[in-house]
Structures are given as C-alpha cells and as structure tokens.
C-alpha positions in Angstrom: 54.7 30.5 18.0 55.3 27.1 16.2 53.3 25.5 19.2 50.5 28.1 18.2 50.4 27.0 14.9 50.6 23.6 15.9 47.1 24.5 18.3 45.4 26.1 15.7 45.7 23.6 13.1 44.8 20.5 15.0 41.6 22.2 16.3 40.7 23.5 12.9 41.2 19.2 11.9 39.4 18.5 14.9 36.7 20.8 14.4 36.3 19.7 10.9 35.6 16.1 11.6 33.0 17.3 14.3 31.1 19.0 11.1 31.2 15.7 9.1 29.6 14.2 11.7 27.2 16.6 12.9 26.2 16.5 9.0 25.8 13.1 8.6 23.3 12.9 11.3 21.4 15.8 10.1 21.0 13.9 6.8 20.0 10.5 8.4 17.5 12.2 10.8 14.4 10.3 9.2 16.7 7.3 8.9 14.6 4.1 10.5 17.3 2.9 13.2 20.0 5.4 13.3 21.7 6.4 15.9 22.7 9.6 16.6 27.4 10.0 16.4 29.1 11.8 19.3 32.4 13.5 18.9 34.7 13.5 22.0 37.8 15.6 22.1 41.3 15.2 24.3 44.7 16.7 24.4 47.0 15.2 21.9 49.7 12.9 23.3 53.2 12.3 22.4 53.7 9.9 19.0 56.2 7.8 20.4 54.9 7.0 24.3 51.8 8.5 24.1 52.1 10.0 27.6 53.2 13.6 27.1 50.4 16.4 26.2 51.5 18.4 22.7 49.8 21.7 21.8 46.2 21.2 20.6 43.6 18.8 20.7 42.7 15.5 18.7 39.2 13.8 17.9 38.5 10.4 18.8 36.6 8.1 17.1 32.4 9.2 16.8 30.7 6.9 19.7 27.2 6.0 19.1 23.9 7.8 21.6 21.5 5.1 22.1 18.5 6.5 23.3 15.5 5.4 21.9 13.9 7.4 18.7 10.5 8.2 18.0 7.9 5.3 16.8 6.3 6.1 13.9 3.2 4.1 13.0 2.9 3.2 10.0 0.2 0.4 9.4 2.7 -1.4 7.6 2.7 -5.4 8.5 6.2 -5.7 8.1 7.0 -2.9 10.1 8.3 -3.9 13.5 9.6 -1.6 15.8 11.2 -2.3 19.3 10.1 -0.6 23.0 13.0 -0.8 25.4 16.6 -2.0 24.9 16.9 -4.2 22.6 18.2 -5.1 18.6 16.8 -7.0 15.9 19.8 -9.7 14.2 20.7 -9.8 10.7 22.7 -12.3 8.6 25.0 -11.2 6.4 28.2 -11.7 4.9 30.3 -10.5 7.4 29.0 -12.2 10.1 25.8 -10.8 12.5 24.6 -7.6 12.5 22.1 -5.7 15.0 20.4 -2.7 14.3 17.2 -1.0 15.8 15.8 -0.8 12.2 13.1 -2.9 11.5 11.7 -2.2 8.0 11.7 -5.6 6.8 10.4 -7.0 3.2 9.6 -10.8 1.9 12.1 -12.2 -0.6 9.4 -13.5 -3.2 12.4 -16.5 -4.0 13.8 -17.3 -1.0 10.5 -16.8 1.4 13.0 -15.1 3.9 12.1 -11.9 5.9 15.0 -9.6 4.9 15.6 -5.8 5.2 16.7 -3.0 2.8 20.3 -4.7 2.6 19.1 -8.0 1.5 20.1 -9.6 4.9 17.8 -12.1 6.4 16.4 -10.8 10.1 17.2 -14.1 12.5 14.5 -16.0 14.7 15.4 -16.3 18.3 17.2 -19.4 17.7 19.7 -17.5 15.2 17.7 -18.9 11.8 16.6 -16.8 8.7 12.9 -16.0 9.5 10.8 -17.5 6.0 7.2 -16.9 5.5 5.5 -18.6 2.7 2.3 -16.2 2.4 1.5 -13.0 1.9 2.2 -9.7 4.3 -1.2 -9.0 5.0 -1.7 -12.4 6.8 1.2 -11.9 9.1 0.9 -11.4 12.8 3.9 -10.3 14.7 3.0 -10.1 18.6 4.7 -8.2 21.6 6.8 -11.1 22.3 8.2 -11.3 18.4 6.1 -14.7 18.3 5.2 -14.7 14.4 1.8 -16.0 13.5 -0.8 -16.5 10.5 -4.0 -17.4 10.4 -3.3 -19.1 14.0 -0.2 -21.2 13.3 2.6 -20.2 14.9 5.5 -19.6 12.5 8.7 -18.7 14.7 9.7 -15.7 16.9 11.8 -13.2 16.0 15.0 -12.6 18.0 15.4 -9.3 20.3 19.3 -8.8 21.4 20.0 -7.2 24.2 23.5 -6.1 25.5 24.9 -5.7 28.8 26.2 -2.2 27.5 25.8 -0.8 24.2 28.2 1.1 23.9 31.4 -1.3 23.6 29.0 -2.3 20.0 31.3 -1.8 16.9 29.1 0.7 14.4 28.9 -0.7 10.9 27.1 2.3 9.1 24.4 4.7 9.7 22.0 1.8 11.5 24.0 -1.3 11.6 26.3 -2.8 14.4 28.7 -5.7 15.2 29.2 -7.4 18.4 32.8 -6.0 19.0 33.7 -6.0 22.5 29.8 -6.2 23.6 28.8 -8.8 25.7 24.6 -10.1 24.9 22.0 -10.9 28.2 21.0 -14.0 28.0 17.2 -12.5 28.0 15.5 -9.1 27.1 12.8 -7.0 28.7 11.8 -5.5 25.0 8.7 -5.7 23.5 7.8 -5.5 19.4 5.4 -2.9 18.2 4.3 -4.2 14.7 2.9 -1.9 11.8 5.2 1.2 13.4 8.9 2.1 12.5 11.5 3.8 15.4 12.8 7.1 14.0 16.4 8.2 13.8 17.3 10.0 18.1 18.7 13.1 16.0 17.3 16.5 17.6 17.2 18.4 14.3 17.8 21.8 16.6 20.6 20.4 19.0 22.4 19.3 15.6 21.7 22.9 14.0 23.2 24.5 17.4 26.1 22.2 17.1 27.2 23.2 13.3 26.6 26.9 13.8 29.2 26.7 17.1 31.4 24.8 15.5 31.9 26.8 12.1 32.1 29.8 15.1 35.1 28.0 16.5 36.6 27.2 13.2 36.6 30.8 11.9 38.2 31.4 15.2 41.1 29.2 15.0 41.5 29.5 11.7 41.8 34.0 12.8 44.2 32.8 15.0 46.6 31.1 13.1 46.5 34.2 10.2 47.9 36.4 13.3 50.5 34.2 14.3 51.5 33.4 10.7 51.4 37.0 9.7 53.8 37.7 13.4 55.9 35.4 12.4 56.8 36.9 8.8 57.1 40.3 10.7 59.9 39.0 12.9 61.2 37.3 10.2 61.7 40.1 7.6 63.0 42.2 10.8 
C-alpha cells in the first residue's frame, strides 16, 4: 500500500508541473519567438545508483518544440522575422543569446539595434548592429544585408544549429548555446516589416490541461482509497 501511495503522489507532482507548463505556454501564445515546452515523463529510478525502477513516475526537464510559428505582418521596419531554421544573436550580459524574436528597436543614445531586453542583435560578424538614422529609411533584405538610402550598412547574423534541441532555454524566447553545435552557414531567409508568432496550438494546449486535471483528480481518488484502507486495517 505504501508503494501505492508512493505512485499516487509522484504522478499527482508530475502531473502538476505538466499544468505549469502547459500554462505558461497558453499565456505566451502571442509571444513574438516563443517556443512551445514539452513535458516528457519516465519511471523514477533508484536515488543512490539510479538503475532500479521505484513506484511512480518523475518529470524531466520541459524540452523546447521548434517548429516554426506563424508570420504576422506587421509593416513595422524593425520588424524582422526569419523563414526556415535559423536565430537571430543577441549580446547580453551573460554571454550570447539566440532567439527567433525579432522585434527590434533603435537605442536613440547608443545608435544600436536592440530588442525588448535592451540587448544589442549582432551583425554576421558577431558586432552590435548601429544605425544612425531614422526607422523609416531602413532596408533589411532577404539575405539580412541592412541598407539606407543605397549604402550598405552591415548584415544581420542568422544562426543556425546542427540540432536545436541540445540549445539551453533561457526564458520564454531566449536560448544559450549549451551543448549545440552552430553550421558554419544557413539556408534562412529575413522577412522584414513581419513578426513570427509564438508555435502554441491554443486547442492542443486546452486538450492538454483538461486531460491532465482528469488525471490528477484521478490519482489524487486513488490515494484517498488507499489512505482510507490503510486506517481501516489499522484500527482493526
């Protein structure tokens, strides 16, 4: 019966942490550049060797999906959006970090293209990207190649990976390089004036909390009946 318990508890802990994150990408769902968390369950294992299988399951950590998102134009010049795979680079204080969000805006002192974070978005020779002008006269082309009024300013870098998945996530839209490994070229394009939507299926999410608070409410059931057996057997 203690084994039961033992079941019941770590899938109601399990399930839980499922919710949090099936929340948290319901609320980012219009997020520019998030990625959609998955949740991937296993046996637990033995503390000390961790070889042996003990009752009930554990959660790993969330991995991110990363499928593309919907483009959403915008009109917007600083608006740049990438087709295939592919990340913009940021500088910041920790060190590099990629995302698919590229809502960028001009630091009036520093002339540096930065986004919502304050980190400056890196040219394709790892250098702060500074335009002295105004956001109506900048061009960005397919190829990141930044231009205004025919001069050639610079080219934004595009970061690709050779698999996204060993990326560290940061937050909501940032990554590190972690264990990732970069291509020493990229096949993606830039869309300017459009921004690429969070991958969150609003339904599949939905469908996701209502079977998990199903599974919940049935562990939790579960343990009540064992508890309550176990008082019975213990008064008798």
């Amino acid at each position: 019966m203690l084994n039961g318990l033992q079941s019941c508890a770590s899938a109601m802990e399990a399930l839980s942490r499922q919710h949090e994150v099936t929340a948290s990408n319901l609320a980012h769902m219009n997020t520019p550049g998030h990625r959609r968390m998955l949740m991937k369950f296993a046996e637990q294992l033995d503390v000390e060797d961790g070889t042996e299988a003990r009752p009930g399951m554990t959660a790993g950590a969330p991995t991110a999906d990363f499928t593309a998102g919907r483009l959403m134009e915008t009109g917007r010049k600083l608006d740049v959006a990438i087709k295939g795979d592919g990340f913009f680079a940021f500088e910041s204080q920790a060190g590099v970090m990629y995302s698919r969000s590229g809502v960028l805006f001009l630091n009036a002192d520093t002339k540096q293209l930065e986004n919502a974070d304050g980190f400056p978005v890196l040219d394709s020779s790892n250098s702060p990207v500074t335009f002295d002008g105004i956001e109506s006269g900048l061009n960005i082309g397919s190829d990141g190649t930044l231009s205004s009024n025919g001069q050639t300013l610079g080219k934004l870098g595009i970061i690709s990976f050779e698999d996204n998945k060993k990326l560290e996530s940061v937050n909501q839209t940032l990554f590190r390089i972690g264990q990732a490994t970069a291509k020493s070229e990229s096949d993606a394009s830039i869309v300017q004036g459009a921004r690429e939507l969070s991958n969150v299926n609003p339904l599949t999410e939905l469908i996701a909390l209502i079977t998990g608070s199903r599974h919940f409410e049935a562990a939790q059931r579960a343990m009540r009946m064992i508890s309550d057996s176990v008082q019975e057997n213990t008064r008798s």
